[in-house]
C-alpha positions in Angstrom: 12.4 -55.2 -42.3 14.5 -54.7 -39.2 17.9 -54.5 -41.6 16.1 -51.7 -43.3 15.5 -49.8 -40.3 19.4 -50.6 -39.2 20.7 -49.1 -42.3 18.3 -46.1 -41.6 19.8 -45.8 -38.2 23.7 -46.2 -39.7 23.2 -43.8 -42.5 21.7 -41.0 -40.3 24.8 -41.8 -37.9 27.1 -41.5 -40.6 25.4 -37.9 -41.9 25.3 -36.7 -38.2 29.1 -37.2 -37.7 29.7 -35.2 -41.3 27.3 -32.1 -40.1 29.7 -29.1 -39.4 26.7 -26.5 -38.8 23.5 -26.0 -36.6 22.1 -25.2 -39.8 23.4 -28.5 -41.5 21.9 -29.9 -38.2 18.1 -29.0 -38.7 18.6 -29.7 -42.7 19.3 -33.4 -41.5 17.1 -33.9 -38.3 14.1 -32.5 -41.1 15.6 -35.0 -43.4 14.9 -37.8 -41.1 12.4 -36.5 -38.4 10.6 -34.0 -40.4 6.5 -34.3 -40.8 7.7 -35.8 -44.4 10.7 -37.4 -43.3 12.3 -40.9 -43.8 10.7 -42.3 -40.4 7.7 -40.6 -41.5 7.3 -42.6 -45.0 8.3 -45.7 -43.5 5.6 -45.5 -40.5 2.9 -44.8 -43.2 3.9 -48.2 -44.6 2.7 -50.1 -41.8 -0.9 -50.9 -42.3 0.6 -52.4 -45.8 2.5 -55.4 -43.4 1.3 -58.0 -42.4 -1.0 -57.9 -39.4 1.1 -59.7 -36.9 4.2 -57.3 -38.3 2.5 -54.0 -37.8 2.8 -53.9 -34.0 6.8 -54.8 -34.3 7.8 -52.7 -37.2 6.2 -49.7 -34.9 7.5 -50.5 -32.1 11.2 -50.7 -33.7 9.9 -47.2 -35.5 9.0 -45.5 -32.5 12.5 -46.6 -31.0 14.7 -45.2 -34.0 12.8 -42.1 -34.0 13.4 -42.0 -30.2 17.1 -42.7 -31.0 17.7 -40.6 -33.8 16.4 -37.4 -31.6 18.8 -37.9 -29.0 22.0 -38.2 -31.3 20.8 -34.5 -32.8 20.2 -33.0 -29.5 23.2 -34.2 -28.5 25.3 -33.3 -31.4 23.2 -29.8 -31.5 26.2 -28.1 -28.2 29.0 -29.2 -29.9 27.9 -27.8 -33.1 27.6 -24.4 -31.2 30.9 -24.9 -29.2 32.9 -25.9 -32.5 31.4 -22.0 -34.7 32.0 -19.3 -32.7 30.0 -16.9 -34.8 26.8 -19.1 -33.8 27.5 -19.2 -30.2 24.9 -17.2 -29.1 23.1 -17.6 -31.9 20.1 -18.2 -29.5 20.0 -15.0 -28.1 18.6 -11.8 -30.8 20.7 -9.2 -29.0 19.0 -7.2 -31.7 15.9 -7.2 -30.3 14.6 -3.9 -27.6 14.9 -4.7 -23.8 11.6 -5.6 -22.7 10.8 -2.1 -20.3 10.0 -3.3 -17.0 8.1 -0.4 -15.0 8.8 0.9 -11.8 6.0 0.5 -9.1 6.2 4.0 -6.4 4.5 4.6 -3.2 0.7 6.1 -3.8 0.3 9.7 -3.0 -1.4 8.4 0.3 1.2 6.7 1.7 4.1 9.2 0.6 1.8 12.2 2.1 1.6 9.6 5.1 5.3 8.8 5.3 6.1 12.5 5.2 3.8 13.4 7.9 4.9 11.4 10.4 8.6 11.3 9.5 8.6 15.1 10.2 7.0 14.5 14.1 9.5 11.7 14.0 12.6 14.2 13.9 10.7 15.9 16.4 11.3 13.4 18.6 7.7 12.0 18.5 7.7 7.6 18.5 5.3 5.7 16.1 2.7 3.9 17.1 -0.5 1.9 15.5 -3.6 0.9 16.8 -6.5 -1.8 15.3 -9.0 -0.6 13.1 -11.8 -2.8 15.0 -11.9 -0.8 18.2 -14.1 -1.0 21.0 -16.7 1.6 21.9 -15.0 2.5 24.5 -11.8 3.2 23.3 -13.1 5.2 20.4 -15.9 6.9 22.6 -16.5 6.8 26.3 -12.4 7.3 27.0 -11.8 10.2 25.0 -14.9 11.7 26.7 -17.3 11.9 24.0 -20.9 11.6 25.9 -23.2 8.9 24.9 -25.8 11.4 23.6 -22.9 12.5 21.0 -24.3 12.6 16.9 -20.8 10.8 16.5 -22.1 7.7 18.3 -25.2 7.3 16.4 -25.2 3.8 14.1 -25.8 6.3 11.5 -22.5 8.3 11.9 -20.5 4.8 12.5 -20.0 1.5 11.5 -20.6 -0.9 14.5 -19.5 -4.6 13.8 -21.6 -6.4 16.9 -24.4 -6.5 19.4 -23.4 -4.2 22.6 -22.3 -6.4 25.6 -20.7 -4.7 28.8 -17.6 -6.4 30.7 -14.5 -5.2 32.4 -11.7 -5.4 29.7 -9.3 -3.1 32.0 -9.4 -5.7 35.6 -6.5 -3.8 37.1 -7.7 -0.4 36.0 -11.5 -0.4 37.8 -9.9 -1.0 41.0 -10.2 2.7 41.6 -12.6 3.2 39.3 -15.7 0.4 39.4 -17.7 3.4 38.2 -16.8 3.4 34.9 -19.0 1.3 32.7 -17.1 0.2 29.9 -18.6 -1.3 26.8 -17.4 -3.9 24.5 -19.6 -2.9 21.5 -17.4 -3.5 18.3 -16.8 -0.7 15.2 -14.3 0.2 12.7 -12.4 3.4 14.5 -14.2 6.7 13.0 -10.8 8.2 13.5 -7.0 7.6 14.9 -7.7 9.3 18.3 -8.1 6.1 20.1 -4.5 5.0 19.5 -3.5 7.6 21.9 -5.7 6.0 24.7 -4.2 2.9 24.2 -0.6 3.9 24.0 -1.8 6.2 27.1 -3.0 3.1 28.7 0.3 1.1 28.1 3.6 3.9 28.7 3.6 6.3 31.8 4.3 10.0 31.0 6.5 11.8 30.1 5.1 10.2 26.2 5.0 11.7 22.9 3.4 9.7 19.9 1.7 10.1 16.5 -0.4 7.5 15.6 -1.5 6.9 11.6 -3.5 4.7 10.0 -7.0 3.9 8.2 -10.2 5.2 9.6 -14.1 5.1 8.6 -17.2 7.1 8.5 -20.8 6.1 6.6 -20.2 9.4 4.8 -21.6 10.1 0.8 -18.6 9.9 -1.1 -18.1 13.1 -3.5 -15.3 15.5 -4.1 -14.4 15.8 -0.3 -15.9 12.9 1.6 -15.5 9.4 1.9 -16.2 6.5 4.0 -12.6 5.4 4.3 -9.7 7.8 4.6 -6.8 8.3 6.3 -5.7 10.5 9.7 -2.8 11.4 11.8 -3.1 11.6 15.6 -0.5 12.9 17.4 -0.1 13.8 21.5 2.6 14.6 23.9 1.9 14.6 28.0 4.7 15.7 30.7 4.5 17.8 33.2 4.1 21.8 32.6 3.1 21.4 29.1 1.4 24.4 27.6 -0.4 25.6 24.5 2.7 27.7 23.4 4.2 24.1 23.2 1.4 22.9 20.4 1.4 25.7 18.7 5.6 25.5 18.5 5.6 22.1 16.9 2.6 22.6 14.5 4.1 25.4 13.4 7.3 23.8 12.8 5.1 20.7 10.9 3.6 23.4 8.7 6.6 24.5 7.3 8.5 21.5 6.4 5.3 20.3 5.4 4.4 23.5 3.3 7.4 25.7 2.6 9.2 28.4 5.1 6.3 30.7 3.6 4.2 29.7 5.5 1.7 31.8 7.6 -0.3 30.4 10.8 -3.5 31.2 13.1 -5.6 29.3 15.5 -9.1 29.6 15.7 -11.5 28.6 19.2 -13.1 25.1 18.4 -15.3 22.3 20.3 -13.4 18.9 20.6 -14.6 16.9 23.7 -11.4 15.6 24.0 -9.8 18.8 24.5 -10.3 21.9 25.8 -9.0 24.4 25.3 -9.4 23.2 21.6 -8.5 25.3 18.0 -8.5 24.6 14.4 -5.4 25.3 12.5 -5.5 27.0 9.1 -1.9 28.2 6.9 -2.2 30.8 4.5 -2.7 29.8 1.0 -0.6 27.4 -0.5 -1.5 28.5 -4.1 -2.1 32.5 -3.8 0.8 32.5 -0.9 -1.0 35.0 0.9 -3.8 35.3 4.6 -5.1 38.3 2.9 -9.0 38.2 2.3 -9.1 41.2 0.2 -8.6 38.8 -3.2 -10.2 39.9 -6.9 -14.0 39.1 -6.5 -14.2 38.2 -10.4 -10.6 36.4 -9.8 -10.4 34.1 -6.8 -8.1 31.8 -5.4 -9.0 28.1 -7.1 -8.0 26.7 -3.8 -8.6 29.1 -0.6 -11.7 30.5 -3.2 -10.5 33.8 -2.2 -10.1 33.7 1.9 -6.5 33.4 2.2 -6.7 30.5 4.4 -6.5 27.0 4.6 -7.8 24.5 7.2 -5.3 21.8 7.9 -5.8 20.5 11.4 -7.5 20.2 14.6 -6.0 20.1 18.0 -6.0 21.1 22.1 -5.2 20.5 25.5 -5.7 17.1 26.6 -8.9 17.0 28.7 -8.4 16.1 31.9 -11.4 13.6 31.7 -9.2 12.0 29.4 -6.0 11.8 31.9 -8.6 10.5 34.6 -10.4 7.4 32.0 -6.1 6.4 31.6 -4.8 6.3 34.7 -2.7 9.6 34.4 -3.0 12.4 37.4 -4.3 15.3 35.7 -3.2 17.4 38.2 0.7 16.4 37.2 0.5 16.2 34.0 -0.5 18.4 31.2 -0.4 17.7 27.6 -1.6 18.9 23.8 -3.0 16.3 20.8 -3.8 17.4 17.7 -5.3 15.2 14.1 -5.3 15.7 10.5 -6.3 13.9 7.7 -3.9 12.5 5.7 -5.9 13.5 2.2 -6.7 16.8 3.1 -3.1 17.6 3.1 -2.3 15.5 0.2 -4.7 17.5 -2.1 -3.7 21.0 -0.3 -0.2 20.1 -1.3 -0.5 18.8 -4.9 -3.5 21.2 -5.6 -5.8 18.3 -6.3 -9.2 19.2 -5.7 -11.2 15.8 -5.7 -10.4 13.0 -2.7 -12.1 10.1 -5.2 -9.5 10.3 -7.5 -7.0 8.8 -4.7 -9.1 5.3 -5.1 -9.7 4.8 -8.7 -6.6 3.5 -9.4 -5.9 5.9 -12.4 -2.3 5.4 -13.4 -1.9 8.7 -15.3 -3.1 9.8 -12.3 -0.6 7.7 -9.8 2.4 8.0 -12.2 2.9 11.8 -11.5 4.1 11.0 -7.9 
């Protein structure tokens, strides 16, 4: 039995040596490896053997076949080394490239990017702030009144149980009368990253702050409960609204085109006073005429001429007074958009849900 196997092993050692071919390779390792090859029919002879032979002859089967796999795998780089026209015979360069797709920034994030890089070359700096804020910070500094519609657990989400402490120590010094409140919620806009950068860097300052921010608003073609804004301030001394009206108007153009028309209207903001909204002339019909075709109108302005793109002020001085800044010194203008109002004013899209459905027809565009 165990000569047999030996002249198994010589003859297939013999045969390997002679192969000159990957191909003559696999016709031999089927020849003696295959399902129906030679180690094949002689392991289907073992329950024929004795019974104390069986274990042995597949033992010494098991080996060989072990053996013989290693000499072809072995012999299979020289094979490909010694024919040059099989070299790369592994590799189909026939075959099409497998396409891998490039990923781009959302329309968000570009409008985003945009946005602030253009109050960047203004000489604006970059800050963030956390989207868990404090009551405080996103209220009662920014001198919104505790009776405001804003703070009702309707219009925001709070995250915890109201408890008061002192969070500024070296600030109550001067003023123990302010009662500050520790009540936690997810910031229903970007305006209290200016009190905190207010709180940190001493005038003269000029920042935009950007970032996520949420309201318990219905979500339909122009609402939803998480969006993005852009607050921006500057404070120095002898700043003046000529000043905000000079940079926003410089925004709106490398924003919108050189085409661009402006106006200010009087608005309520408790932060500011005096405080405006700021619409551009239509993006679409390029005009701030309201005389449009009645049967005809503007898909976007809907015939007014004029677009709403912003809010902004003068810095109230209660504002100044709740960061440590002398209001009497200083002067200063903030202002706030949001980030998917003038991403669907600028690509004419008219519905802010389609920003979150993940719609690549829709994302591949940008």
């Amino acid at each position: 039995m165990s000569i047999s196997y030996k002249d198994i092993e010589e003859n297939a050692q013999r045969e390997l040596k002679e192969t000159n071919s990957i191909q003559e390779l696999e016709i031999l390792r089927v020849k003696y490896l295959g399902r129906k090859g030679i180690i094949a029919q002689e392991i289907s002879k073992i329950p024929t053997l004795a019974f104390s032979e069986r274990s042995i002859a597949g033992q010494q089967l098991n080996e060989l076949k072990r053996k013989l796999n290693d000499l072809i795998e072995a012999r299979r780089p020289l094979l490909i080394e010694k024919t040059p026209q099989q070299k790369h015979s592994r590799i189909d360069i026939t075959l099409p490239g497998v396409e891998r797709p490039l990923g781009s920034q959302h329309p968000i994030i570009n409008t985003m990017n945009q946005i602030c890089g253009i109050f960047v070359s203004l000489g604006f700096q970059l800050y963030e702030g956390p989207e868990v804020e404090t009551e405080y910070h996103n209220f009662q500094a920014l001198n919104i009144a505790l009776e405001h519609p804003s703070r009702d657990a309707f219009d925001t989400f709070y995250l915890a149980q109201e408890s008061r402490y002192n969070i500024f120590n070296d600030k109550l010094e001067n003023n123990s009368h302010i009662n500050i409140s520790n009540k936690l919620l997810l910031r229903s806009h970007t305006s209290p990253g200016q009190i905190r950068v207010m709180q940190q860097i001493q005038p003269p300052v000029a920042a935009v702050v950007p970032g996520r921010v949420y309201r318990p608003d219905a979500t339909d073609a122009s609402h939803s409960c998480m969006f993005h804004q852009v607050e921006g301030f500057l404070v120095d001394s002898d700043i003046r609204f000529s000043d905000l009206k000079g940079i926003l108007e410089s925004f709106a153009k490398q924003m919108f085109g050189p085409q661009i028309k402006m106006r200010f209207r009087p608005h309520y903001f408790p932060f500011t006073e005096p405080s405006a909204e700021v619409d551009i002339s239509c993006i679409i019909c390029g005009s701030a005429k309201t005389d449009k075709t009645p049967d005809k109108p503007c898909s976007v302005c809907k015939g007014k001429g004029w677009l709403e793109i912003l809010g902004c002020g003068m810095i109230h001085p209660n504002v100044f007074k709740n960061v440590g800044y002398d209001h009497k010194k200083y002067t200063g203008f903030a202002f706030g958009m949001g980030v998917e109002r003038i991403a669907m004013l600028k690509h004419g899209i008219d519905d802010i849900r389609i920003f979150f459905e993940n719609d690549l027809k829709f994302l591949k565009q940008f």
